[in-house]
C-alpha positions as CSV (number, residue, x, y, z in Angstrom):
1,X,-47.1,-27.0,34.1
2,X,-48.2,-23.5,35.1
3,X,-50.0,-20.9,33.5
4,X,-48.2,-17.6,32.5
5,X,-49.0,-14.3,33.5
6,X,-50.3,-13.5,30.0
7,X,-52.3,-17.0,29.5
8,X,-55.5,-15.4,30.0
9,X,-55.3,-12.7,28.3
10,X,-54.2,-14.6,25.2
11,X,-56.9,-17.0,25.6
12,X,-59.8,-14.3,26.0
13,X,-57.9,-12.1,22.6
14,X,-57.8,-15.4,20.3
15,X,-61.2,-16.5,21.5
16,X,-62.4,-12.9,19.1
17,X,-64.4,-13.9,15.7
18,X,-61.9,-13.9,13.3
19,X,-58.6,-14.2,15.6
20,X,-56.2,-17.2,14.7
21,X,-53.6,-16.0,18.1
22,X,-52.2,-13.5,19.9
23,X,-48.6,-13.5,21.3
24,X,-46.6,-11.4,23.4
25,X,-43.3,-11.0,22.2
26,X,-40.0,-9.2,23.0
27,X,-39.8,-5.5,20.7
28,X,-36.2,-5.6,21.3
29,X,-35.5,-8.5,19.2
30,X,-39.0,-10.4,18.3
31,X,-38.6,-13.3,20.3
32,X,-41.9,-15.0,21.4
33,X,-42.4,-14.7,25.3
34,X,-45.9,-16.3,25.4
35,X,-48.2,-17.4,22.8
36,X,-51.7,-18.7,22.2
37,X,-51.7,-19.5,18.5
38,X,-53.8,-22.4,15.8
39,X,-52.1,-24.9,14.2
40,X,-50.7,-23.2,10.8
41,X,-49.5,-19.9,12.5
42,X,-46.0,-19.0,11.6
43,X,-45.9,-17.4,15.3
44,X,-41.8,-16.9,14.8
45,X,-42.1,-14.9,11.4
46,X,-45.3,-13.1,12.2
47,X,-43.7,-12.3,16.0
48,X,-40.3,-10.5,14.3
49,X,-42.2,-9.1,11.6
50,X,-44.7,-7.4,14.1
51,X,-41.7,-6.2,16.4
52,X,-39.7,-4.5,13.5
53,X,-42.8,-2.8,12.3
54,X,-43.9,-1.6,15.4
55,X,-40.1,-0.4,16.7
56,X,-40.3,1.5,13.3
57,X,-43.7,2.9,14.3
58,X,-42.6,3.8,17.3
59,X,-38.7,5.6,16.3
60,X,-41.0,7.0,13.4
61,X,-43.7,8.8,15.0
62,X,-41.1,10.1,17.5
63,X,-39.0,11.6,15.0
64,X,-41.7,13.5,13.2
65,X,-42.7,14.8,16.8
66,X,-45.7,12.8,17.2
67,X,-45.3,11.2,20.6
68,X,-45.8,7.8,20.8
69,X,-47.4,4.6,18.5
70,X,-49.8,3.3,20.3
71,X,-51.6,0.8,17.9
72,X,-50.1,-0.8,14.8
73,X,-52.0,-2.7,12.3
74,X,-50.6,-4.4,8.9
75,X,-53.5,-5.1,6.5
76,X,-52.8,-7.8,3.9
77,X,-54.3,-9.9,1.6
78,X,-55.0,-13.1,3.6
79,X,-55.2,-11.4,6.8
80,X,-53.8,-9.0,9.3
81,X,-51.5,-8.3,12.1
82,X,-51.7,-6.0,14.9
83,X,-49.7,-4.8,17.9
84,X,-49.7,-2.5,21.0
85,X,-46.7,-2.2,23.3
86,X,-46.2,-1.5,26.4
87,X,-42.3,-1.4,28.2
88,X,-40.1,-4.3,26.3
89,X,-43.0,-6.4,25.5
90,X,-45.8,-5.8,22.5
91,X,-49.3,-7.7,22.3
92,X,-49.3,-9.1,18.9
93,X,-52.9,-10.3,17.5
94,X,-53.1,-12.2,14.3
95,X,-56.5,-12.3,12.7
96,X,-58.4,-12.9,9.1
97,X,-59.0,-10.3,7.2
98,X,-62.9,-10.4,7.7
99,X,-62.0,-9.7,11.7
100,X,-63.6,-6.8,13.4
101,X,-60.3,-4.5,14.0
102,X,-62.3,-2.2,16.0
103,X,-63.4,-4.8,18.5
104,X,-59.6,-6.5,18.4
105,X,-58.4,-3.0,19.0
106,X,-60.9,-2.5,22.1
107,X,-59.5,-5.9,23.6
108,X,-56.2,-5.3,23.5
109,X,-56.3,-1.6,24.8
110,X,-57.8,-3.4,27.3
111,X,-55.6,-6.2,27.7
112,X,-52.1,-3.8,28.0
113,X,-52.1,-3.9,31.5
114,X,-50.9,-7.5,31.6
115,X,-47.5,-6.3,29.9
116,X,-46.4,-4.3,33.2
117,X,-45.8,-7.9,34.9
């Protein structure tokens, strides 16, 4: 089997204290193209929940005239959720609520790139 385009990428984001996966998955409709998740990961539910929030984000921030989302985060109890998108395709990153956002952040801006493929 051979690795995706995105395999690295994932592997180097869930490698981050605190991560539990990373996916890239479809805005359109929150299907999961790639993913690196742990066992216990609902990677299905977290991948269409963090699509629909961030195509919200996105038609949101455009309607009120403020260009576009760049960087979505959902803080919850147990943990959070984050996503950046680039084209048809967002980087989702699932992480424990003790994670280091601003680090996650960092590695995915610098991860984006990878989407373009």
């Amino acid at each position: 089997m051979s690795a995706t385009p995105f395999a690295e990428v994932l592997a180097s984001l869930t490698r981050q204290r605190g991560v539990l996966g990373s996916m890239v998955v479809s805005e359109a409709d929150g299907i999961i193209v790639d993913s690196n998740l742990q066992i216990g990961v609902k990677g299905n539910v977290v991948a269409a929940l963090a699509a629909s929030l961030y195509r919200k984000a996105r038609l949101s921030a455009a309607a009120a005239g403020l260009g576009t989302a760049n960087f979505v985060q959902l803080e919850a109890e147990s943990g959070r959720v984050c996503a950046i998108g680039r084209g048809d395709l967002l980087l989702v990153t699932v992480a424990e609520s003790r994670a280091n956002v601003g680090l996650i952040r960092v590695e995915m801006l610098r991860a984006t790139p990878v989407l373009d493929q």
